[in-house]
Structure formats: structure tokens, C-alpha cells
Biopython code that builds the backbone (N, CA, C, O; Angstrom):
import numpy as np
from Bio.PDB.StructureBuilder import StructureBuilder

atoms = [
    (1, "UNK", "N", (17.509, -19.837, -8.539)),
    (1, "UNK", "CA", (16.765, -19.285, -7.416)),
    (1, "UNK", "C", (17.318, -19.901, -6.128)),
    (1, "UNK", "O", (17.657, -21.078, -6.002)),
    (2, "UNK", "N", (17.370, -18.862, -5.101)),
    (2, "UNK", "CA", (18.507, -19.964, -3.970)),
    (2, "UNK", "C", (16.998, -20.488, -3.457)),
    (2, "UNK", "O", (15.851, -20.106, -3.687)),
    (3, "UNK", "N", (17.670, -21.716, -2.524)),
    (3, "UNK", "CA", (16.970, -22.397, -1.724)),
    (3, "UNK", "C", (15.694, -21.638, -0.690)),
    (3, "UNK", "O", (14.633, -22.259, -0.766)),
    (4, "UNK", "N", (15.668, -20.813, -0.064)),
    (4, "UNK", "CA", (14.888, -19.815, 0.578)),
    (4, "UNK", "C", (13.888, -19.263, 0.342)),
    (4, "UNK", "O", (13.018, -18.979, 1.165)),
    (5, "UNK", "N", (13.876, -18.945, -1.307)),
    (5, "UNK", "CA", (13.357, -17.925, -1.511)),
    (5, "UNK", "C", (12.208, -19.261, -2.674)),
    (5, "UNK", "O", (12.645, -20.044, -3.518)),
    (6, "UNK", "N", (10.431, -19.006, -2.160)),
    (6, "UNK", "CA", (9.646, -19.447, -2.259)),
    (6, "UNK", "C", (9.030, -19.093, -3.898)),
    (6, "UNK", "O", (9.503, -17.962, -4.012)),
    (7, "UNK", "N", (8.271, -19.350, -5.239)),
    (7, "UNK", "CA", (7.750, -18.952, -5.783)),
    (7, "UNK", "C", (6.506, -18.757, -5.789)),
    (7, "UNK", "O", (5.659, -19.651, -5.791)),
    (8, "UNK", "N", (6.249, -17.298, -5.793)),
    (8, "UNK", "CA", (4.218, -17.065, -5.542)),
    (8, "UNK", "C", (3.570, -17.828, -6.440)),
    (8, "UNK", "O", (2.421, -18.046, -6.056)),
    (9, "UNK", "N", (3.880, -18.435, -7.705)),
    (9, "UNK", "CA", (3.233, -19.152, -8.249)),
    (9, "UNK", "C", (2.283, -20.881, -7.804)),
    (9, "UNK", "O", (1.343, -21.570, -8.201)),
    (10, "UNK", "N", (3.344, -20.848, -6.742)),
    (10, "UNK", "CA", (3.687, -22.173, -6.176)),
    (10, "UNK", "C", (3.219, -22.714, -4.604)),
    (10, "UNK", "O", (3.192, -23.833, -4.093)),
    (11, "UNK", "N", (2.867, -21.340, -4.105)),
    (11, "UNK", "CA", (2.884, -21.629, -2.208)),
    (11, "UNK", "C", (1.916, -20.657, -1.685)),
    (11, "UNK", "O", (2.178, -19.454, -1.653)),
    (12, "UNK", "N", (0.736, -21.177, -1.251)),
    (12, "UNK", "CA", (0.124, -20.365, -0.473)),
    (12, "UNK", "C", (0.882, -19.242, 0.788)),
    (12, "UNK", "O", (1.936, -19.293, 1.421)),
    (13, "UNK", "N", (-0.439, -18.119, 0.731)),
    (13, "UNK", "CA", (0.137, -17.581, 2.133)),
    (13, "UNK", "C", (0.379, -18.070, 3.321)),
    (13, "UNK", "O", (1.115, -17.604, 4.191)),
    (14, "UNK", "N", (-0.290, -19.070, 3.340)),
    (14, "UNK", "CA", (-0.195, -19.870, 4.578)),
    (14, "UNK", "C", (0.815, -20.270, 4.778)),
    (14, "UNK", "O", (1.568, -19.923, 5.687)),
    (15, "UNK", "N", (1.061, -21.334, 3.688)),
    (15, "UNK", "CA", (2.668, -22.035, 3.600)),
    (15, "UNK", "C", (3.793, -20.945, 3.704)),
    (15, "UNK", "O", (4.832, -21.256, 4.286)),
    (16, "UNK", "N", (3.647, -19.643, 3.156)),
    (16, "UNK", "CA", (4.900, -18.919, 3.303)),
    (16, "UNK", "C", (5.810, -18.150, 4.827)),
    (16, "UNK", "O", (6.967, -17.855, 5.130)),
    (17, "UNK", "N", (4.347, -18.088, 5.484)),
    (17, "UNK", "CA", (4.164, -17.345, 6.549)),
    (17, "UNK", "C", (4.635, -18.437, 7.636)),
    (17, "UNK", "O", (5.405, -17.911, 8.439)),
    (18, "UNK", "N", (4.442, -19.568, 7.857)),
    (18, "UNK", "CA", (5.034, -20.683, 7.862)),
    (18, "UNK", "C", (4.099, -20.389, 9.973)),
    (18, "UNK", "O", (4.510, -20.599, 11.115)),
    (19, "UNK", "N", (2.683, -19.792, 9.326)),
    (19, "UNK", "CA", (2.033, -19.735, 10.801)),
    (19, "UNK", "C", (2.131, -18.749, 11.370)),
    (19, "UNK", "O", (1.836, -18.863, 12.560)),
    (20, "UNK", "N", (2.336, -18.069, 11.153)),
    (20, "UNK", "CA", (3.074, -16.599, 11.700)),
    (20, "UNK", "C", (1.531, -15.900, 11.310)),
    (20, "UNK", "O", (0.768, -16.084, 10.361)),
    (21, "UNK", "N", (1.450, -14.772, 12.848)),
    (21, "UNK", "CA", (-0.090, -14.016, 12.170)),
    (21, "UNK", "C", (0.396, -12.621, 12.187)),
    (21, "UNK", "O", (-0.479, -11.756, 12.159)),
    (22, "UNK", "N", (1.796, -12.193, 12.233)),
    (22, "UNK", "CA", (2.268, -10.906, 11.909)),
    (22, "UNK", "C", (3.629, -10.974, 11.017)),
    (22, "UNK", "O", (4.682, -11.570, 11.240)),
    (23, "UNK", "N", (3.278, -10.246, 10.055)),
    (23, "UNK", "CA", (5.210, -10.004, 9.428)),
    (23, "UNK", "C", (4.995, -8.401, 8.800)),
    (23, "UNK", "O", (4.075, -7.618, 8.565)),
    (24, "UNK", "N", (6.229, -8.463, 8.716)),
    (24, "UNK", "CA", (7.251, -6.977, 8.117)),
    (24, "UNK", "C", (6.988, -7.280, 6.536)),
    (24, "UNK", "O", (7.104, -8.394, 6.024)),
    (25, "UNK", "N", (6.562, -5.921, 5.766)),
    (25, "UNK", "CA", (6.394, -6.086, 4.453)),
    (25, "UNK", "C", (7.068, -4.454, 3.934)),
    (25, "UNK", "O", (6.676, -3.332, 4.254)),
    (26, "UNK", "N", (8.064, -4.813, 3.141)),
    (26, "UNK", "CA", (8.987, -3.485, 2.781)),
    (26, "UNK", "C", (8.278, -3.296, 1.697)),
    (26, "UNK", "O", (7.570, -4.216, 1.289)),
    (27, "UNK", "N", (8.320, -2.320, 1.161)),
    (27, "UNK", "CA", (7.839, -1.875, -0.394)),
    (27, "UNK", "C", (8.252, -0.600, -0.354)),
    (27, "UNK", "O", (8.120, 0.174, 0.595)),
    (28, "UNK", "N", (9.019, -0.276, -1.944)),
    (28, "UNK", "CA", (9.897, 0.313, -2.217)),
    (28, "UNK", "C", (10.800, 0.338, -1.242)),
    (28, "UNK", "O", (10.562, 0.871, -0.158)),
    (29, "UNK", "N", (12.142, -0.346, -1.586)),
    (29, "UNK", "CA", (12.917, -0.674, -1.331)),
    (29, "UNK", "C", (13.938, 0.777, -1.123)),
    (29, "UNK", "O", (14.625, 0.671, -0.107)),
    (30, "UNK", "N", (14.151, 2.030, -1.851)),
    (30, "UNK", "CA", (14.564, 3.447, -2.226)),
    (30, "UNK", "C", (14.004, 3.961, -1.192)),
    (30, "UNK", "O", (14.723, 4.397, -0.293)),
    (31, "UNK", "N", (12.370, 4.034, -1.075)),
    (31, "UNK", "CA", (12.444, 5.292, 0.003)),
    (31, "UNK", "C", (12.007, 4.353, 1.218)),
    (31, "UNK", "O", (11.605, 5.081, 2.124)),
    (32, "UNK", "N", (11.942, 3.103, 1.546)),
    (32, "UNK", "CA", (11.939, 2.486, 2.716)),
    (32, "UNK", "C", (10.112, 2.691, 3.654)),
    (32, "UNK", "O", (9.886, 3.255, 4.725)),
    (33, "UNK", "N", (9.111, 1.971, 2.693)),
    (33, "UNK", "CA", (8.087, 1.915, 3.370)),
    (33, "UNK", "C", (7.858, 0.385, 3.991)),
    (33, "UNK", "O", (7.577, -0.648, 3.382)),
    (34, "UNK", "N", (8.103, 0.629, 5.601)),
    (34, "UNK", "CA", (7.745, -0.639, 6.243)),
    (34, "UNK", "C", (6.605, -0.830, 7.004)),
    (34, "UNK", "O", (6.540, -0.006, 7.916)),
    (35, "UNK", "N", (5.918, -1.412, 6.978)),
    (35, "UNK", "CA", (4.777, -1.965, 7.023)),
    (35, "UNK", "C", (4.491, -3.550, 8.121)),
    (35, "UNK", "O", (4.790, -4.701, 7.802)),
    (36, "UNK", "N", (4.011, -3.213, 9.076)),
    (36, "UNK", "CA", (3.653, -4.506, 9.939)),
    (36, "UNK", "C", (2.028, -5.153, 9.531)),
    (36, "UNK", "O", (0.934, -4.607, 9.676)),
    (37, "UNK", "N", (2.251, -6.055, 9.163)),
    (37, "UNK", "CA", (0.735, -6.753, 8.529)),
    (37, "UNK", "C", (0.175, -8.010, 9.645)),
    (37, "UNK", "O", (0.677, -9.085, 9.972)),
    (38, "UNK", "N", (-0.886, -7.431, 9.974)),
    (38, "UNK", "CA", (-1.485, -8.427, 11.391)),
    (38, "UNK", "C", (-2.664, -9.397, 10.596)),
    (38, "UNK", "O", (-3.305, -9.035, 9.610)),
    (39, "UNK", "N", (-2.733, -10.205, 11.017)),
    (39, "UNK", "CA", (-3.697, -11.497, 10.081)),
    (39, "UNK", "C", (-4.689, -11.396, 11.713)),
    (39, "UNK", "O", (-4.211, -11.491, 12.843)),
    (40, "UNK", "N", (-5.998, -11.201, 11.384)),
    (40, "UNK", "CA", (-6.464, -10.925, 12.399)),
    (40, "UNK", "C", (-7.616, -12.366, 12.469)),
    (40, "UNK", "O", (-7.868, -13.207, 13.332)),
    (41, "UNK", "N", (-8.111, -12.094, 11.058)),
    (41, "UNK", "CA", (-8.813, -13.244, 10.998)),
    (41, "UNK", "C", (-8.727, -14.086, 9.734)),
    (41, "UNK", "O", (-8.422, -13.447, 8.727)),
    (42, "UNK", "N", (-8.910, -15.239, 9.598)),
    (42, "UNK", "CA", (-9.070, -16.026, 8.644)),
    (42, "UNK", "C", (-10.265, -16.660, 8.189)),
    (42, "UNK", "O", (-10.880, -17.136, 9.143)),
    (43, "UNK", "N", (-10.996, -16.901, 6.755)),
    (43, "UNK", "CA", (-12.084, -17.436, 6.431)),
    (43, "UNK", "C", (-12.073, -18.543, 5.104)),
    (43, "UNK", "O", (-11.417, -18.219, 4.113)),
    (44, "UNK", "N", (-12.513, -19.322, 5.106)),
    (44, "UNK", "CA", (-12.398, -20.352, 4.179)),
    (44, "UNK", "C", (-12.575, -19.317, 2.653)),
    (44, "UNK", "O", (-13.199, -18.264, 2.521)),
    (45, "UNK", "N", (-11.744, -20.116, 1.612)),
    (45, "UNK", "CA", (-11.630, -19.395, -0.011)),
    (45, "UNK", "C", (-12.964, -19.353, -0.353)),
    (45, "UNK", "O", (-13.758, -20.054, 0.275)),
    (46, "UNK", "N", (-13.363, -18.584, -1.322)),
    (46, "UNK", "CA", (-13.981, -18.181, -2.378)),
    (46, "UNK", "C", (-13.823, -18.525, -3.286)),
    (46, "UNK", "O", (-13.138, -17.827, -4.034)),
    (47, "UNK", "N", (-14.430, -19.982, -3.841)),
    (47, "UNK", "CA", (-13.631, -20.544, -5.068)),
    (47, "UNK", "C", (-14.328, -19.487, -6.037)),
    (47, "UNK", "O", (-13.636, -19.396, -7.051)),
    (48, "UNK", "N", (-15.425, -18.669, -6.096)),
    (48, "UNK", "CA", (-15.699, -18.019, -7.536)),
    (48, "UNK", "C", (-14.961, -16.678, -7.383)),
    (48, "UNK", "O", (-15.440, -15.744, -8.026)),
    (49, "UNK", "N", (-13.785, -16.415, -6.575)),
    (49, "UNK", "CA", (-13.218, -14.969, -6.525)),
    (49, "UNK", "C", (-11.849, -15.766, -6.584)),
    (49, "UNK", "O", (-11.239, -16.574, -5.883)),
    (50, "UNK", "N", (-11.639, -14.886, -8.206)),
    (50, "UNK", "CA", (-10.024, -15.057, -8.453)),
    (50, "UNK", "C", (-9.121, -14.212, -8.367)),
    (50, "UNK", "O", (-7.960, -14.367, -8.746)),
    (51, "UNK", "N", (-9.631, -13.167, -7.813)),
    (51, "UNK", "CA", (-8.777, -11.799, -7.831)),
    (51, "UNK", "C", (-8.984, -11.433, -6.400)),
    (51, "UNK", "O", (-9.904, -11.870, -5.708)),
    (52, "UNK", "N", (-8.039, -10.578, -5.994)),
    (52, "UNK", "CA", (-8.385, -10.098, -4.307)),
    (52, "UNK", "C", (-9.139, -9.210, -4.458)),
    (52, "UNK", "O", (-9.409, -8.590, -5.487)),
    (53, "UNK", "N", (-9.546, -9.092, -3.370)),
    (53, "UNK", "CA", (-10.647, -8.231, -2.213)),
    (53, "UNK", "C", (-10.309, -7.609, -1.290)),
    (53, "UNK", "O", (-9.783, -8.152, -0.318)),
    (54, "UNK", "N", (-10.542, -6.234, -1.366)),
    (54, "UNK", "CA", (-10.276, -6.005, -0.563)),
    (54, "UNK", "C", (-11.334, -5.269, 1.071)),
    (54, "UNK", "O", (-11.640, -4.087, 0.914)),
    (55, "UNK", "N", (-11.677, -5.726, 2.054)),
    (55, "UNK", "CA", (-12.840, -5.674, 2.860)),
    (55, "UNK", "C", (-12.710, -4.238, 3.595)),
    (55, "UNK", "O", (-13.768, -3.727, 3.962)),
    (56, "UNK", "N", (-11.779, -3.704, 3.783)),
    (56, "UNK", "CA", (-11.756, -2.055, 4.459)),
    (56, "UNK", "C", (-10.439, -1.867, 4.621)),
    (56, "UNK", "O", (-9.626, -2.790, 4.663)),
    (57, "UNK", "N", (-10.166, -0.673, 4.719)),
    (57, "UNK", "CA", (-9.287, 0.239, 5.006)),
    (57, "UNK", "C", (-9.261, 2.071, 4.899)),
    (57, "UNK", "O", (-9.977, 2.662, 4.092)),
    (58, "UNK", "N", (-8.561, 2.604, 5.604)),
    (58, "UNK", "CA", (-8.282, 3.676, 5.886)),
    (58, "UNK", "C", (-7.361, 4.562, 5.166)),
    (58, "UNK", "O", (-6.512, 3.747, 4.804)),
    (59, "UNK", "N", (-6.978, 5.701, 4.724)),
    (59, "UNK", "CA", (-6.235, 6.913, 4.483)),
    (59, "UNK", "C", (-5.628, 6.241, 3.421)),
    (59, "UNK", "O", (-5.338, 5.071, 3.169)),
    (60, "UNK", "N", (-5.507, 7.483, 2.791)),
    (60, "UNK", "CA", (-5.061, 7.838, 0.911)),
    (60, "UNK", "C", (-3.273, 7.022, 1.427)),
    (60, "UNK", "O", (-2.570, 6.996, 2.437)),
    (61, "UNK", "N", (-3.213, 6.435, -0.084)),
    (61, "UNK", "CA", (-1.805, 5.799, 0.172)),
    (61, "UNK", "C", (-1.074, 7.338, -0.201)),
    (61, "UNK", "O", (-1.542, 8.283, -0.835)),
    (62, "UNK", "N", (-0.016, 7.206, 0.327)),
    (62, "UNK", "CA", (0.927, 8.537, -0.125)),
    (62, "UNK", "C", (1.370, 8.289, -1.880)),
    (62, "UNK", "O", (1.385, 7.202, -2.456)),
    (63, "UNK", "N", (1.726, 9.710, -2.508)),
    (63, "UNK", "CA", (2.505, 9.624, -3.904)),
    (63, "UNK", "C", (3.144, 8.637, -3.923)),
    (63, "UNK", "O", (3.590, 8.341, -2.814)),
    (64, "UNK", "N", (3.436, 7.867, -4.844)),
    (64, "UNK", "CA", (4.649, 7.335, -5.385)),
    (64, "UNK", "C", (5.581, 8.266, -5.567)),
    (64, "UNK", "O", (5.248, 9.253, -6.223)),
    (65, "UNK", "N", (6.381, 8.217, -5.260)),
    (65, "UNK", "CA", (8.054, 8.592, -5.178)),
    (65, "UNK", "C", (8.021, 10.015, -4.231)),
    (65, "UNK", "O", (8.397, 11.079, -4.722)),
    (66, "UNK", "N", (7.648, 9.944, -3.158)),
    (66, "UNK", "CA", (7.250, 11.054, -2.136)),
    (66, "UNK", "C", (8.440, 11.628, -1.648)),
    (66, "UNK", "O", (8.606, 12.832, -1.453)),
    (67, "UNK", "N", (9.629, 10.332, -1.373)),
    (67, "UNK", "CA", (10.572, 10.194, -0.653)),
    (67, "UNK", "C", (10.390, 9.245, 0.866)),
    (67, "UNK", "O", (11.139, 9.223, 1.842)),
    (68, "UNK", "N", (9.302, 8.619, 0.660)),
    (68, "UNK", "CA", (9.658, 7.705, 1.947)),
    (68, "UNK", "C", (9.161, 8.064, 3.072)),
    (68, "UNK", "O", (8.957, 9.256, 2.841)),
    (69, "UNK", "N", (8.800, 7.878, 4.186)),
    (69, "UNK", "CA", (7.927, 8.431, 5.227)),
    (69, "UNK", "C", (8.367, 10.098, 5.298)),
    (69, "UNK", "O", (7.618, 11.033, 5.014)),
    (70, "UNK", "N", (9.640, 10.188, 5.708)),
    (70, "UNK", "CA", (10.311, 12.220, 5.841)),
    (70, "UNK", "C", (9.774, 12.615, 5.001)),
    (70, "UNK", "O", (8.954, 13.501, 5.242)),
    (71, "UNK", "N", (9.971, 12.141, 3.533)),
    (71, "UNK", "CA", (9.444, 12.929, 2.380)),
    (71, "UNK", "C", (8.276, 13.284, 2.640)),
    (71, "UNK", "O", (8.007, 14.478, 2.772)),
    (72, "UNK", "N", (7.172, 12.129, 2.790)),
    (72, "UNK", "CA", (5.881, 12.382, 3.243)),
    (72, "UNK", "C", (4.914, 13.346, 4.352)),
    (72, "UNK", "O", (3.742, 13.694, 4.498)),
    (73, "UNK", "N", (6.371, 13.526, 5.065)),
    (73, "UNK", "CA", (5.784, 14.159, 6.227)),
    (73, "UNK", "C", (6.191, 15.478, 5.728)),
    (73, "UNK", "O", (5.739, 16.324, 6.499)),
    (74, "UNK", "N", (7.008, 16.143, 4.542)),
    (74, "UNK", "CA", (7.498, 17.260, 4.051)),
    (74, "UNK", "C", (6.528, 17.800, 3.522)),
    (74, "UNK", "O", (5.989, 18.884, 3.746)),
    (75, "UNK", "N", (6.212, 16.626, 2.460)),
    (75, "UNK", "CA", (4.768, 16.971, 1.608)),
    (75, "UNK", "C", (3.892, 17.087, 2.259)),
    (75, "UNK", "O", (3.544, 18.268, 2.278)),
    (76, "UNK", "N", (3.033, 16.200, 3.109)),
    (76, "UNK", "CA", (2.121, 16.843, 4.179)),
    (76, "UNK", "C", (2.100, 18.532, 4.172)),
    (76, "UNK", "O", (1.313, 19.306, 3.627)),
    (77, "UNK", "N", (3.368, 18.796, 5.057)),
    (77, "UNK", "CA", (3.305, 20.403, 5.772)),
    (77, "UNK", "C", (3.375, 21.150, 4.466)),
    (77, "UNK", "O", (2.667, 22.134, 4.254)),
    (78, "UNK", "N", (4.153, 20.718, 3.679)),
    (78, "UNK", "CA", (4.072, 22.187, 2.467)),
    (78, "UNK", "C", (2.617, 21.912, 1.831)),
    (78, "UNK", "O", (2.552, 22.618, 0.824)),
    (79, "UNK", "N", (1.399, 21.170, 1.996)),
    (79, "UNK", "CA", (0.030, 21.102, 1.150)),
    (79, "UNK", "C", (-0.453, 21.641, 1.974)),
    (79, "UNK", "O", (-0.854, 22.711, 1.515)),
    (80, "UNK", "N", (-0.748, 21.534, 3.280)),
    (80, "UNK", "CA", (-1.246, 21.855, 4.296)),
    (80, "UNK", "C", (-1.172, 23.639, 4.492)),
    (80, "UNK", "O", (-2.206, 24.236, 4.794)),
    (81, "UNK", "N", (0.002, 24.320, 4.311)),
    (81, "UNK", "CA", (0.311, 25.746, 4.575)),
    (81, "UNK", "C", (0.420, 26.063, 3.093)),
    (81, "UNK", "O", (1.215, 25.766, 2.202)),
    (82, "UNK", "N", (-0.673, 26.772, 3.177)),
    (82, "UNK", "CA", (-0.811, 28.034, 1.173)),
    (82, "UNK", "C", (0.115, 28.936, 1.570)),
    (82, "UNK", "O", (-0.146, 29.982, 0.975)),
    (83, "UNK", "N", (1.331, 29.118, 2.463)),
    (83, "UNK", "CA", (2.108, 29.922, 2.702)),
    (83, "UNK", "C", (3.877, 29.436, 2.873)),
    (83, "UNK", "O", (4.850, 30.179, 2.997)),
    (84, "UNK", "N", (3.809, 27.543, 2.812)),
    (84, "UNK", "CA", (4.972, 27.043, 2.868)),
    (84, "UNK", "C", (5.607, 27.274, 1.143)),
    (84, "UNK", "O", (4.873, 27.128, 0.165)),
    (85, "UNK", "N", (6.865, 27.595, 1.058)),
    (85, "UNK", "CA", (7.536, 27.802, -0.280)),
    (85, "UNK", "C", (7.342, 27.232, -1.372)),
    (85, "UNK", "O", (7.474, 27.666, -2.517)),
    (86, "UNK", "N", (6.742, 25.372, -0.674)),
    (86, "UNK", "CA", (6.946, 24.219, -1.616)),
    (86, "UNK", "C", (5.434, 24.391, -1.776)),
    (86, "UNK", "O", (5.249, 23.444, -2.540)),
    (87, "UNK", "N", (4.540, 24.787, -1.645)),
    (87, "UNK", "CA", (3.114, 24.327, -1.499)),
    (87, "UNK", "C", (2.452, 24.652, -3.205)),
    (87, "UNK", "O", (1.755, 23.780, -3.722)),
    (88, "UNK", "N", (2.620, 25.383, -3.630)),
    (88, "UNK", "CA", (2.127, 25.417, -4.996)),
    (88, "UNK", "C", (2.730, 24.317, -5.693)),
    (88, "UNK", "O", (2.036, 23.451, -6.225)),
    (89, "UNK", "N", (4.061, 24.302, -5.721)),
    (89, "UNK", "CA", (4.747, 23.207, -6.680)),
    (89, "UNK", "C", (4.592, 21.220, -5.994)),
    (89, "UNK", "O", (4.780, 20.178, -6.621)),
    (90, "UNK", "N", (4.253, 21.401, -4.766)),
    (90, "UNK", "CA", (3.617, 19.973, -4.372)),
    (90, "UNK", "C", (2.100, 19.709, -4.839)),
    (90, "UNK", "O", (1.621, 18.647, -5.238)),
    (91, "UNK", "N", (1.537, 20.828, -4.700)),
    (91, "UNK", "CA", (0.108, 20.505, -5.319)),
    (91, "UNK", "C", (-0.110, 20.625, -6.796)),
    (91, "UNK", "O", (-1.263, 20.481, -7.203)),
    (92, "UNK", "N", (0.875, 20.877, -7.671)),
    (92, "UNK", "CA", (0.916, 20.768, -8.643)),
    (92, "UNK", "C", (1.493, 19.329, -9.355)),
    (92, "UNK", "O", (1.355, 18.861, -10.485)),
    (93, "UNK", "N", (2.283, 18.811, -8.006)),
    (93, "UNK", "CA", (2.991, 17.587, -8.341)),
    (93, "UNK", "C", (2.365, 16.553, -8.266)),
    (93, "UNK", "O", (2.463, 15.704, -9.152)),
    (94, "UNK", "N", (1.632, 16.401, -7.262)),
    (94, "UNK", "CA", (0.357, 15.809, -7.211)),
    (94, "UNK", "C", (-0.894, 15.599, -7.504)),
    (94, "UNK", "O", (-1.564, 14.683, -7.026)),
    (95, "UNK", "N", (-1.513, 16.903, -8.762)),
    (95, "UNK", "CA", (-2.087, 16.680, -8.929)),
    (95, "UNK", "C", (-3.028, 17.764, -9.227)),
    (95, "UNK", "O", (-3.402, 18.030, -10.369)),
    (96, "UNK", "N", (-3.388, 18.361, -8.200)),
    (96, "UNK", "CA", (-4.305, 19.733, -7.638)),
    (96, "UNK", "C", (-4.709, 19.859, -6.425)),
    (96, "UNK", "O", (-5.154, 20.905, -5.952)),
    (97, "UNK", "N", (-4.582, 18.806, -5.836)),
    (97, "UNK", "CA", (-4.795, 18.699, -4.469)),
    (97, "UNK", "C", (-4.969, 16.774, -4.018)),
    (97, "UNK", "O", (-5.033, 15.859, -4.838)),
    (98, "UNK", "N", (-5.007, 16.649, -2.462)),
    (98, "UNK", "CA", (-4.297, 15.321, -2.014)),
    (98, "UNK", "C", (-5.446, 15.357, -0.476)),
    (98, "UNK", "O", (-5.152, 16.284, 0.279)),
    (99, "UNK", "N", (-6.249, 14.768, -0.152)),
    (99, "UNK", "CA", (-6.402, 14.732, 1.057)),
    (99, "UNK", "C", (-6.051, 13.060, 1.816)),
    (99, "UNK", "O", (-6.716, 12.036, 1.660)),
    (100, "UNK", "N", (-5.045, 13.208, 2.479)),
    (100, "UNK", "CA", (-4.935, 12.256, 3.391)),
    (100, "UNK", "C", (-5.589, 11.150, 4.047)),
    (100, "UNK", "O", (-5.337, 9.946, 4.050)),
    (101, "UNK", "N", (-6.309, 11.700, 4.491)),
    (101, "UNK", "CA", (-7.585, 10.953, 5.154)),
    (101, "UNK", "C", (-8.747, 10.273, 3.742)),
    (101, "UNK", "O", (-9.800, 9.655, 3.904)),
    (102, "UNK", "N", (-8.269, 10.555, 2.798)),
    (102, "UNK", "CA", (-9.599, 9.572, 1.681)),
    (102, "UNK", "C", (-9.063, 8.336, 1.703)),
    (102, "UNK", "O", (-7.914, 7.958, 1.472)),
    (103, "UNK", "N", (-10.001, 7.777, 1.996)),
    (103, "UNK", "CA", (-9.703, 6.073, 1.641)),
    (103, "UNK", "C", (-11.354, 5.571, 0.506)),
    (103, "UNK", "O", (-12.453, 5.916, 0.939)),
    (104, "UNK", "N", (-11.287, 4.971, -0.534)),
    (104, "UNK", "CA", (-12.162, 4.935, -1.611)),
    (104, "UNK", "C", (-11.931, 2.975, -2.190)),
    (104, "UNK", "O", (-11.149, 2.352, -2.908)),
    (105, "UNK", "N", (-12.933, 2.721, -1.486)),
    (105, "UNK", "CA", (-12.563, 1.148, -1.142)),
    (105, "UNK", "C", (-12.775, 0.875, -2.958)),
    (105, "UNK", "O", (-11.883, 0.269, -3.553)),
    (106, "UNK", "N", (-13.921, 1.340, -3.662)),
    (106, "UNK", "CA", (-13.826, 0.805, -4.779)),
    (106, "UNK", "C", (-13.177, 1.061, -5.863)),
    (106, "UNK", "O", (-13.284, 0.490, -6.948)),
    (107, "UNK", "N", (-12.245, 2.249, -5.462)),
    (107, "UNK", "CA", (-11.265, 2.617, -6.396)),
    (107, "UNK", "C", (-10.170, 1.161, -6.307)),
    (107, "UNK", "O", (-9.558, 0.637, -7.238)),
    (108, "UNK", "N", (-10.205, 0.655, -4.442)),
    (108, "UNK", "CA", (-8.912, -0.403, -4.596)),
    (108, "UNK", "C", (-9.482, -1.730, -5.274)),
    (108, "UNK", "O", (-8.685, -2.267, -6.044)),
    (109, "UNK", "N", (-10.464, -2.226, -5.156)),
    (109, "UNK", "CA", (-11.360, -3.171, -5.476)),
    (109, "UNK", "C", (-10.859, -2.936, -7.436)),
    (109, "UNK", "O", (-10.276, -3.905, -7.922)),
    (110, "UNK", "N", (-11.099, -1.783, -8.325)),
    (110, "UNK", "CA", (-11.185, -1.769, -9.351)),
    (110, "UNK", "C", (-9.646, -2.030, -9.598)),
    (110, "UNK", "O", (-9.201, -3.072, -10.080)),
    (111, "UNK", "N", (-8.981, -1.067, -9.249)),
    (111, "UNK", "CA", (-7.526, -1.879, -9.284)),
    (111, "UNK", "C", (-6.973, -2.918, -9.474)),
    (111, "UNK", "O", (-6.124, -3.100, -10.347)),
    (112, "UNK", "N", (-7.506, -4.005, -8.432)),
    (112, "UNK", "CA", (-7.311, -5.390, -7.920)),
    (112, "UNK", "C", (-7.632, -6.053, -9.518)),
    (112, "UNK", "O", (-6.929, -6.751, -10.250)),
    (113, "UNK", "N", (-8.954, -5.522, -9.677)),
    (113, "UNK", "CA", (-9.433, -6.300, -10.661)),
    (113, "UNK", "C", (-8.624, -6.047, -12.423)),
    (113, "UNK", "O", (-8.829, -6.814, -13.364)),
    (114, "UNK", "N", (-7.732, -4.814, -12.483)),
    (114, "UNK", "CA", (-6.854, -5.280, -13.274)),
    (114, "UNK", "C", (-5.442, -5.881, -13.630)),
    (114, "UNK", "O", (-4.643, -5.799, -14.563)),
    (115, "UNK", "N", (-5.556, -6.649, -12.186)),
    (115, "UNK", "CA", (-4.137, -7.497, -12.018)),
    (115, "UNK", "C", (-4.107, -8.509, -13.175)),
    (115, "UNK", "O", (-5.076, -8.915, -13.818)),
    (116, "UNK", "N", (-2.646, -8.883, -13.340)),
    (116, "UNK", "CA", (-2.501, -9.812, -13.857)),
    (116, "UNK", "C", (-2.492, -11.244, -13.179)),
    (116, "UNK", "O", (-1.332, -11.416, -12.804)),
    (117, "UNK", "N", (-3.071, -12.079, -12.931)),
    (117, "UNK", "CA", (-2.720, -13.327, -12.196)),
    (117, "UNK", "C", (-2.610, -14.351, -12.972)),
    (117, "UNK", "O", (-2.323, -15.453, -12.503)),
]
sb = StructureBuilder()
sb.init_structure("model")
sb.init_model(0)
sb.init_chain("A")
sb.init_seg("    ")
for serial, (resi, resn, name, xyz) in enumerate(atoms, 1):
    if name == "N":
        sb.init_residue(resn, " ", resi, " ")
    sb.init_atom(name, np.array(xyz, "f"), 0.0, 1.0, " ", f" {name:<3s}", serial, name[0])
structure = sb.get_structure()
């Protein structure tokens, strides 16, 4: 492991962030979702919570493998128009339908809770 590179097993967020109350967080690396993460506030641990929490947020994460923000914004317009070419075969790809704007805090909460830690 080179020198740099920290193990999560091993180092708080604190320690990694090294003080910093904003950083860049890539995920999927292929279609390039970047992400600015603001630490707005901080509160002492929860020693009886071993799993994260998550306290609010906003709008449906996009598909996995969408293609990356363009992709996303493709898929958008062809769900959106029952008259774009792609629109049957995106809502089929997805599912039956996708609304954007759902955010379903205890769907992420249940998630969380089948991590491995």
C-alpha cells in the first residue's frame, strides 16, 4: 500500500480530511460522478449507533450505469416525452417508471443498515 493512501479500517474522518470541511468525492470512476461534500456541522458519536445515519436528503439517486451526468440528462428527456424514440425502452430499463425528485429517507436508512462493517 503506498505511503498516502490511508486504511478505513484504521483512521477516522476527521484524521483523513486532515480539517478540511469540503472535499471532491468521485464515484464511479467510468461514467465520472463528482460530487462536492460540505461538512456543515459536527456532533459528538453515538456510541450505541454502529451503522450510519442518515439525517436528510433530496432527489432519487440516478440508475446505476446511466452513463454519467450526459447519460442522465438523456434519460431524463427520453422518460419525460411518451413521444421521445428512447422513452418506452428507458422506462422499461428502469423499471416502469423513475421520478427524480423522490427522495425516501428510510429506504436509505434500511440500506445503511445492511452494510457490512
Amino acid at each position: 500500500m503506498p505511503d498516502d493512501v490511508l486504511s478505513e479500517k484504521r483512521v477516522t474522518l476527521k484524521k483523513a480530511l486532515g480539517g478540511t470541511r469540503k472535499f471532491d468525492y468521485l464515484y464511479d470512476f467510468g461514467d465520472g460522478w463528482q460530487h462536492t461534500i460540505k461538512i456543515r456541522k459536527t456532533m459528538p458519536g453515538d456510541p450505541g449507533l454502529k451503522l450510519p445515519l442518515c439525517t436528510g436528503g433530496e432527489n432519487a439517486c440516478p440508475p446505476e450505469d446511466v452513463g454519467g451526468p450526459c447519460g442522465y440528462e438523456e434519460f431524463l428527456e427520453a422518460i419525460r416525452d411518451p413521444r421521445h424514440e428512447e422513452h418506452e425502452a428507458m422506462l422499461a430499463w428502469c423499471g416502469g417508471e423513475f421520478d427524480p425528485g423522490y427522495f425516501d429517507l428510510a429506504a436509505v436508512d434500511l440500506r445503511f443498515s445492511t452494510m457490512k462493517i
